[in-house]
C-alpha positions as CSV (number, residue, x, y, z in Angstrom):
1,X,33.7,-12.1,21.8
2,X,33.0,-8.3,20.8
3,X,34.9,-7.2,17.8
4,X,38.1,-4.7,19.5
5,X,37.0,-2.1,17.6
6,X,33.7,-1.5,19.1
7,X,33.5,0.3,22.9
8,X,31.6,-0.4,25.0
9,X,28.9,-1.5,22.8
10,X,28.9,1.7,20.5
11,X,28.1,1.2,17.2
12,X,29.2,4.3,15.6
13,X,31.7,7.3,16.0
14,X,30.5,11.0,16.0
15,X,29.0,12.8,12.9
16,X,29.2,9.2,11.0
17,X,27.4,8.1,13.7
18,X,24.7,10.6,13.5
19,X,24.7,10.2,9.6
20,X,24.2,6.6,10.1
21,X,21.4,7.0,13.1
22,X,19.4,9.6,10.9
23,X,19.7,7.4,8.1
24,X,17.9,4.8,9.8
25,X,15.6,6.7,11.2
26,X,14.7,7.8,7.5
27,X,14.4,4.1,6.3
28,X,12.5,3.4,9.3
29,X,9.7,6.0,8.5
30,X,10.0,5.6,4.5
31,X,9.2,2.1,4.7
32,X,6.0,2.7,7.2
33,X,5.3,4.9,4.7
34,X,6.0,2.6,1.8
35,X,4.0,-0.3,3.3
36,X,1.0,2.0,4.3
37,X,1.2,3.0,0.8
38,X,1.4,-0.2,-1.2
39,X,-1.3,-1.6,1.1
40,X,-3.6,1.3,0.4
41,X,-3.0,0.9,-3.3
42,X,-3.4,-3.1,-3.2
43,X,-6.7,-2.3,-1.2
44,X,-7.8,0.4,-3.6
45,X,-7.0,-1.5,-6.8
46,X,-8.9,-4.5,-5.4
47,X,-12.0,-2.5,-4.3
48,X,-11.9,-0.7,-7.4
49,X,-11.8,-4.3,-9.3
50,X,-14.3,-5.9,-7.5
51,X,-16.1,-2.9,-7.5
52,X,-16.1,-2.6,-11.1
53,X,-17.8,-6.6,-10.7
54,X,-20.3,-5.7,-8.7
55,X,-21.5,-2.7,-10.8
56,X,-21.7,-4.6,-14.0
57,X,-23.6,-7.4,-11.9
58,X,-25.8,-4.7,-11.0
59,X,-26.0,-3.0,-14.9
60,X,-26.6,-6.2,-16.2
61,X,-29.2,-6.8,-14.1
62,X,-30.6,-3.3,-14.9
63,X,-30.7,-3.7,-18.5
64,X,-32.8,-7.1,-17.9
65,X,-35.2,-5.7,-16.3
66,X,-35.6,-2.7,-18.7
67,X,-35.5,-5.2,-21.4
68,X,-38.7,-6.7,-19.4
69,X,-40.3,-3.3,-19.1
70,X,-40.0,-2.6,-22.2
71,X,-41.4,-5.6,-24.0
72,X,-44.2,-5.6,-21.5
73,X,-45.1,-2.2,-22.6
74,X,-44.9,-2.9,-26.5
75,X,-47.2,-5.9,-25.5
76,X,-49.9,-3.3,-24.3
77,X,-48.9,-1.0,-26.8
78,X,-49.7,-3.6,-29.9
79,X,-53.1,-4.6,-27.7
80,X,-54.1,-0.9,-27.7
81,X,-53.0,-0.1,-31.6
82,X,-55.1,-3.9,-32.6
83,X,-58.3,-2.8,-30.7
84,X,-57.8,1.2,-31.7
85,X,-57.6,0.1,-35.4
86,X,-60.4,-2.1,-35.3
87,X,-62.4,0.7,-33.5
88,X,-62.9,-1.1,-29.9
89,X,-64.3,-4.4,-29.2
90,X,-67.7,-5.4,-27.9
91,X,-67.4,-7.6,-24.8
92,X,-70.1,-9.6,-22.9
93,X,-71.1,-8.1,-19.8
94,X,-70.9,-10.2,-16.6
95,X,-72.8,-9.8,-13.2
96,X,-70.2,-7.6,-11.1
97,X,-68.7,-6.2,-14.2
98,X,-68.2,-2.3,-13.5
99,X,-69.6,0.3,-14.6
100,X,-67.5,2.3,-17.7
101,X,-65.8,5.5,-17.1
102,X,-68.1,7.3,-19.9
103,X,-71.6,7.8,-18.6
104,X,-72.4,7.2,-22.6
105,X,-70.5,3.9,-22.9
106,X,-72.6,2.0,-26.4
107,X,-74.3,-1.5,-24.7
108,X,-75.9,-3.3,-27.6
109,X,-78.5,-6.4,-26.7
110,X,-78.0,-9.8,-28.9
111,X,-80.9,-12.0,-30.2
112,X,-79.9,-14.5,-27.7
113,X,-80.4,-11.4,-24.9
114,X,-76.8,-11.3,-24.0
115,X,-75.6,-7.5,-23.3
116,X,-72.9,-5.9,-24.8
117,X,-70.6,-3.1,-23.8
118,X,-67.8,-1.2,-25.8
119,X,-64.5,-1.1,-24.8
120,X,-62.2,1.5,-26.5
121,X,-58.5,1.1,-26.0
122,X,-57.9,3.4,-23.1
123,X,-60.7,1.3,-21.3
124,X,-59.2,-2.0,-22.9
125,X,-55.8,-1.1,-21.2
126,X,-57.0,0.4,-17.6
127,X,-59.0,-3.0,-17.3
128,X,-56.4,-5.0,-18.1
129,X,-54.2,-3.6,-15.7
130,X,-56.6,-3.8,-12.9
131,X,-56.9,-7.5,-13.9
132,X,-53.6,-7.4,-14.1
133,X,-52.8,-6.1,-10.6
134,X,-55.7,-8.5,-8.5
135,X,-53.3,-11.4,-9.5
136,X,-50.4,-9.9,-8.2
137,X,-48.6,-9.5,-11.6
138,X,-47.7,-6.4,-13.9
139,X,-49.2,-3.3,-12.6
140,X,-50.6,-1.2,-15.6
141,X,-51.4,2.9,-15.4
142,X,-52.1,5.5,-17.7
143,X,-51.6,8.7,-17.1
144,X,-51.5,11.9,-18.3
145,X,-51.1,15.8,-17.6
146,X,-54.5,16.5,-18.6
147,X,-56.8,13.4,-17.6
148,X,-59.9,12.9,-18.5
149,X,-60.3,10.2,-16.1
150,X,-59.6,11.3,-12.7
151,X,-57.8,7.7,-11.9
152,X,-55.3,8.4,-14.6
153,X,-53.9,11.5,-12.9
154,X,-50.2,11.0,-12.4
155,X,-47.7,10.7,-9.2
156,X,-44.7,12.9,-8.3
157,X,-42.8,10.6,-10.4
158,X,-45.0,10.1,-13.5
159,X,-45.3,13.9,-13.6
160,X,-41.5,14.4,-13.8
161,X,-41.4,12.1,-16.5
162,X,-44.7,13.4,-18.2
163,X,-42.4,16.5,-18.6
164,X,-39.6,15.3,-19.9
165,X,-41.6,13.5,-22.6
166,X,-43.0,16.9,-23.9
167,X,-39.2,18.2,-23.8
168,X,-38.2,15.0,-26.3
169,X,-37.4,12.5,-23.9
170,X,-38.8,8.5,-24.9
171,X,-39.3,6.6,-21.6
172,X,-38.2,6.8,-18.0
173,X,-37.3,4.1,-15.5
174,X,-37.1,4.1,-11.8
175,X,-37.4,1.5,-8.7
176,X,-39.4,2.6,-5.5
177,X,-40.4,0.8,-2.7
178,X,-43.9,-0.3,-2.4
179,X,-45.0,-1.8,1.0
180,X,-41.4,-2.6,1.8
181,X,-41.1,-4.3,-1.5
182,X,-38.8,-3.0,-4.5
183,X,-40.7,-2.3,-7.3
184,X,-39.5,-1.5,-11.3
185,X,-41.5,1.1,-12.8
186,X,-41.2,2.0,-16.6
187,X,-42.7,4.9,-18.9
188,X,-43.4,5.3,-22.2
189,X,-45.0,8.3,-23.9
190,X,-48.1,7.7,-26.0
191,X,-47.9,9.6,-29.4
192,X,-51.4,10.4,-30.8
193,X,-51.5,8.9,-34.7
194,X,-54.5,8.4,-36.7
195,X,-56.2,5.6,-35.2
196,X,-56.2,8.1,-32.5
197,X,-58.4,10.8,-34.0
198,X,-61.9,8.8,-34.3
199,X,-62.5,8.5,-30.9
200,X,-60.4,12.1,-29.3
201,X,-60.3,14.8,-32.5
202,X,-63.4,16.4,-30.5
203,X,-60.8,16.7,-27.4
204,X,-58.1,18.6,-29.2
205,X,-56.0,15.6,-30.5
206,X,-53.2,16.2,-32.6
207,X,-51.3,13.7,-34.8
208,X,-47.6,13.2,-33.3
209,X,-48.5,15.3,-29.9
210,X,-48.1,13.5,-27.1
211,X,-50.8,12.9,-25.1
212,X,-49.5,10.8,-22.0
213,X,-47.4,7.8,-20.8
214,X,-48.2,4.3,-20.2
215,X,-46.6,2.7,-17.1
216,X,-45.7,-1.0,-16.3
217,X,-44.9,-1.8,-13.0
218,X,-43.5,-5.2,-11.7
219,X,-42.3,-6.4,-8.3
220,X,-38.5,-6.9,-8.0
221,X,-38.1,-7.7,-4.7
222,X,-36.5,-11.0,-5.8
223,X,-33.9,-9.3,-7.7
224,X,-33.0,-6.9,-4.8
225,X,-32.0,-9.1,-2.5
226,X,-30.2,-11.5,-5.2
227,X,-28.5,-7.8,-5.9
228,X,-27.3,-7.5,-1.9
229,X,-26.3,-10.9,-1.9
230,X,-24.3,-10.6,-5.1
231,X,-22.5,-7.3,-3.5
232,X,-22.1,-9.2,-0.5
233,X,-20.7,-11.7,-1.9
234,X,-17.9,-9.7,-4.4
235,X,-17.0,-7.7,-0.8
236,X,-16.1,-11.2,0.7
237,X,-14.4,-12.3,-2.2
238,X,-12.4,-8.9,-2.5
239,X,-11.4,-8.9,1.6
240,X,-10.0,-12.7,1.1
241,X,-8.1,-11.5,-2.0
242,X,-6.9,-8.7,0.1
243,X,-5.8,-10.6,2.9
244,X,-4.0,-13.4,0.4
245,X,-2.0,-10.7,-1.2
246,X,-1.5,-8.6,1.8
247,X,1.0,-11.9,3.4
248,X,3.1,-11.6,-0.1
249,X,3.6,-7.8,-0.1
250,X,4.1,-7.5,3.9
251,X,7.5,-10.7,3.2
252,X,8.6,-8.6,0.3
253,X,8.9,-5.3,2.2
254,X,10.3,-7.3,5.0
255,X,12.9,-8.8,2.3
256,X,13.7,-5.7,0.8
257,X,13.8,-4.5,4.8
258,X,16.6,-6.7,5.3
259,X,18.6,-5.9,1.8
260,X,18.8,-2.5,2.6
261,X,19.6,-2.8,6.4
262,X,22.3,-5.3,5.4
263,X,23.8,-2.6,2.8
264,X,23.6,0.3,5.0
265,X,25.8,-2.3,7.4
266,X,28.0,-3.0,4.9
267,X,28.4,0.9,4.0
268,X,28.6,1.3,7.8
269,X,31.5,-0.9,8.0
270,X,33.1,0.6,4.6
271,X,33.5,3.7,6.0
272,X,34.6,2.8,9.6
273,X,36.8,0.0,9.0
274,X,40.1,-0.5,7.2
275,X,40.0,-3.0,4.0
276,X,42.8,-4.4,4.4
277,X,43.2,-5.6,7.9
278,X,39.6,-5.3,9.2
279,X,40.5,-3.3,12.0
280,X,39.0,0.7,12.5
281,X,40.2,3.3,10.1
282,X,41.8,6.3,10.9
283,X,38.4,8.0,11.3
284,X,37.3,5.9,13.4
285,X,39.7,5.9,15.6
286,X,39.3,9.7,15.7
287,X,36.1,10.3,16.4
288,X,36.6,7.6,19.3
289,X,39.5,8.8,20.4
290,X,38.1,12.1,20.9
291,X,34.5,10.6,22.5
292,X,36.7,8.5,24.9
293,X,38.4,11.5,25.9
294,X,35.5,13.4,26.9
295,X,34.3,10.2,29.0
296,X,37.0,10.0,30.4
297,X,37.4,14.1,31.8
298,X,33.9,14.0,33.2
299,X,34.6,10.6,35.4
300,X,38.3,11.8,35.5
301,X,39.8,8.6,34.9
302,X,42.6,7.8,32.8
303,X,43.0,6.6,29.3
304,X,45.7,4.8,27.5
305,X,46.8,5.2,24.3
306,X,49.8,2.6,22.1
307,X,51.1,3.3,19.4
308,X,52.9,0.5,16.7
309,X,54.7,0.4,13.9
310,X,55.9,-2.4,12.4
311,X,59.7,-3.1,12.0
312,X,62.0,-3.1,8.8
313,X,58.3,-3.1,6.8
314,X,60.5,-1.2,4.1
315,X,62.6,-4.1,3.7
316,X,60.0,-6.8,3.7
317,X,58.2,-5.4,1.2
318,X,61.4,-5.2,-1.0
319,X,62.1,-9.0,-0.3
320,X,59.1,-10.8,-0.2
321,X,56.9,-8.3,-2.1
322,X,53.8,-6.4,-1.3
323,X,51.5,-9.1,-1.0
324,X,54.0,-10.9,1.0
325,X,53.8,-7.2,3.0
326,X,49.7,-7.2,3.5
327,X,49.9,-10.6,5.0
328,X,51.9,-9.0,7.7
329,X,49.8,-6.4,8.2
330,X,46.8,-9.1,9.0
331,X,48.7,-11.3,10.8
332,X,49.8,-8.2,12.9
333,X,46.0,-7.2,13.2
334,X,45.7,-10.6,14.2
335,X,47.4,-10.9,17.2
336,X,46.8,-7.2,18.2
337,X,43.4,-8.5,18.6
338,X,44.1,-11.2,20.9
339,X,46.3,-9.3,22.9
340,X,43.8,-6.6,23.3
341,X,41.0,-6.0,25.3
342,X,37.2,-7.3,24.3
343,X,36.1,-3.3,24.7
344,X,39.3,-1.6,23.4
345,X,40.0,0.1,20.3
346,X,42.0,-1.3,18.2
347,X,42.5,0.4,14.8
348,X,45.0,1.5,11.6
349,X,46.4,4.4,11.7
350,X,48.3,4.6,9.1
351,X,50.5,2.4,6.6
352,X,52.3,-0.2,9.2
353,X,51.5,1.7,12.3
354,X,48.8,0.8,14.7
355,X,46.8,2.4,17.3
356,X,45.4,0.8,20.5
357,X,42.9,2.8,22.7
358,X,42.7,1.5,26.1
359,X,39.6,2.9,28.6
360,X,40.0,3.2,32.2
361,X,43.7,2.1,32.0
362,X,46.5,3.3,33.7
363,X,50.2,3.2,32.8
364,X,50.7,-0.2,34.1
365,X,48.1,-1.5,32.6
366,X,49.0,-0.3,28.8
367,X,52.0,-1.0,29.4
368,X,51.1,-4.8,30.4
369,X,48.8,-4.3,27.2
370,X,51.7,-3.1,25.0
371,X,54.2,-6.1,26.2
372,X,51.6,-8.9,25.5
373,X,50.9,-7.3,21.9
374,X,54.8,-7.0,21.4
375,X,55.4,-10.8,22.4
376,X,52.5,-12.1,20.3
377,X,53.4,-10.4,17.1
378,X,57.5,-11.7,18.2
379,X,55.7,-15.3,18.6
380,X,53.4,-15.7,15.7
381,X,53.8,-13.2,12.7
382,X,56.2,-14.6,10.3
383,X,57.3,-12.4,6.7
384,X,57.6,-15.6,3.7
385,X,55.7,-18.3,2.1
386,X,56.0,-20.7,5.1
387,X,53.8,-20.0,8.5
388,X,56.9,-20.7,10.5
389,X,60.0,-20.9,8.7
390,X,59.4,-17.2,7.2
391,X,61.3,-14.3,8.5
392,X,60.5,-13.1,12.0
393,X,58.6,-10.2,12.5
394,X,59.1,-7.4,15.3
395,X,56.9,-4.3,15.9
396,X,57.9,-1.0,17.8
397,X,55.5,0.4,20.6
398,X,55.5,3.4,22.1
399,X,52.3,4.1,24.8
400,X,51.2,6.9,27.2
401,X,48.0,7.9,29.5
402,X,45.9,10.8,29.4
403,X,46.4,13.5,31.6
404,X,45.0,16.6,33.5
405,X,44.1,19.0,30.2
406,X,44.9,16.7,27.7
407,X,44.1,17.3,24.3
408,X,43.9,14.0,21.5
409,X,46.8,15.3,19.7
410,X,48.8,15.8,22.9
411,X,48.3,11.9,23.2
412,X,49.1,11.4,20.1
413,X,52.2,13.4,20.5
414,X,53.6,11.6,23.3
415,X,52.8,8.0,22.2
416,X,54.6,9.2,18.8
417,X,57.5,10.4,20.7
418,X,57.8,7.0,22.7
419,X,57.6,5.5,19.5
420,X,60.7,7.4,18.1
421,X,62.9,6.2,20.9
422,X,61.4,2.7,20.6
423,X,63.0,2.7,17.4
424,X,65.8,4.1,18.1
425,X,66.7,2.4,21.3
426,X,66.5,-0.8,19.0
427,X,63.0,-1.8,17.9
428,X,61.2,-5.1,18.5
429,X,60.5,-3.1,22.3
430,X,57.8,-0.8,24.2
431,X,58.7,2.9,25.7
432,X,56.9,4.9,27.7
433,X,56.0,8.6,28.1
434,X,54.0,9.6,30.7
């Protein structure tokens, strides 16, 4: 059954009510809020994590293949300085061998008739890395800004880095794609030293100038997609993470959802309802009385209004003691709830007095109201230790029904009035003003 002191199915009383709807309202939108936030910091802090992962994949797989780079280049490097210190080599010619960049390449012709051709270093190192390139391996290239072959003039790329070598710089690195195929590409700068000078002091060499670079290229195509599948991989990983903590968060918002909507009931109920009988405070009953009211003028119907006070509660409490004097008051709000209405208001008013409101009644029907509530509290409140041999308790009623112009405190007035001769007639009885 509805507790008596709701109406109608209201759940709050004028400006407390609006307090309490706007309150709600606000914990409604701060916890949207507060989810959308916590999730967008879970999701950040995740991404950023597995982020982090995949980026240090990716470094680490950087850093192996510059680590590749560069000991292929100090491979050609230390090929170059053996066969510049020892002045070139002399290599048999072959049928199909190529002719030598230098239209004065030295050929020398063995006692056995076998042709030899010199091979400086620079030569050495651009036939290696055409060698090097038919078999599908490291790709080889020197370059330079002033070539002296025309094969060795650089690309956009080498330039840039041909640059920065004169301005200090030791090497340069960079991936491009080659026939849809990701390729590794690494510089180093070639410093002119003395082994140097035999073969290019006529040219201008200068000991410690730097004359060009030296790339090695190498497919990583491989890598690439290992790369993508790695990333792939860390974004799957980082979505199921996501998800798995998103279930936690979402049942501890919900959790703390419920502590707070259980708290703002219980200050809802703290400041509408009297401790000690459970019934509506004096405020309460106000701010209903006055909403009834209103009702009640614009479908001009009439509403009842009781007033109680408990009989002798002076004297009980001087006999039996104050604690002895609450348990009347509950036992009183007791049966006042069984004798009322499910959708009247029933509240405290003040010390042992009650107050009833009564929608949509007329006199007969308080007054049918006020008897019932009269004989109950007669039948089954007792003052004592014992539930039935304790002293008999009797409560005073006086009632009345709203009129034409009415005001709350005219009501009020009258019910109190009826009250007074209730009283005085005698007590344990119900008058009437009309």
């Amino acid at each position: 059954m509805p507790s008596p002191i709701l109406g109608r199915g209201d759940r709050g009383t004028g400006g407390l009510r609006n307090m309490l709807a706007l309150w709600s309202a606000l914990e409604r939108r701060s916890f949207r809020h507060f989810s959308m936030y916590l999730t967008v910091l879970a999701l950040c802090g995740i991404t950023a994590v597995f982020a982090g992962f995949a980026a240090r994949g990716r470094h680490l797989l950087h850093v192996q293949m510059l680590t590749r780079a560069r000991a292929e280049f100090a491979g050609v490097m230390l090929v170059r300085r053996w066969n510049a210190e020892h002045g070139g080599v002399w290599v048999e010619k072959h049928p199909g061998d190529g002719s030598p960049s230098s239209p004065t390449v030295p050929s020398l012709e063995t006692a056995d008739g076998k042709t030899l051709l010199y091979r400086s270093h620079a030569v050495m190192t651009r036939e290696i890395g055409d060698l090097s390139r038919r078999n599908g391996a490291t790709v080889i290239h020197l370059t330079s800004l002033r070539p002296l072959n025309p094969a060795n003039r650089p690309d956009a790329t080498e330039r840039e880095a041909l640059q920065a070598f004169e301005r200090g710089k030791k090497e340069h690195h960079w991936i491009e794609k080659h026939a849809g195929q990701a390729t590794f590409h690494y510089m180093g700068r070639l410093i002119v030293d003395e082994s140097c000078l035999p073969c290019h002091a006529a040219q201008g060499y200068r000991v410690g100038e730097v004359r060009g670079g030296l790339t090695v290229a190498f497919n990583i195509e491989s890598v690439a997609r290992r790369i993508s599948t790695d990333v792939a991989v860390t974004a799957a990983a980082g979505l199921l993470v996501f998800l798995a903590l998103i279930g936690p968060v979402g049942l501890l918002v919900r959790r703390l959802r419920i502590q707070l909507r259980d708290l703002r009931r219980q200050l809802e109920a703290a400041a509408t309802t009297d401790v000690l009988t459970g019934l509506a405070n004096r405020r309460f009953l106000m701010d209903r009385f006055h909403e009834e009211l209103d009702r009640h003028r614009r479908f001009e119907r009439s509403l009842g209004c009781i007033l109680l006070d408990l009989d002798h509660f002076k004297e009980i409490n001087d006999r039996f003691g104050h604690l002895a004097g609450d348990q009347v008051l509950r036992l009183t709000a007791e049966a006042a709830r069984r004798a009322v209405r499910p959708y009247d208001i029933l509240g405290r008013w003040g010390g042992e007095e009650l107050m009833v409101l009564l929608p949509e009644a007329d006199i007969a029907l308080t007054s049918q109201v006020a008897d019932r509530l009269r004989e109950l509290v007669a039948l089954d409140v007792r003052a004592g230790s014992g539930e039935r041999d304790g002293q008999p308790v009797t409560v005073s009623l006086g009632m009345t029904c709203s009129r034409d112009g009415d005001e709350v405190d005219t009501i009020i007035a009258r019910a109190d009035r009826a009250l007074y001769r209730a009283k005085q007639a005698g007590r344990n009885r119900v008058e009437t003003e009309s």
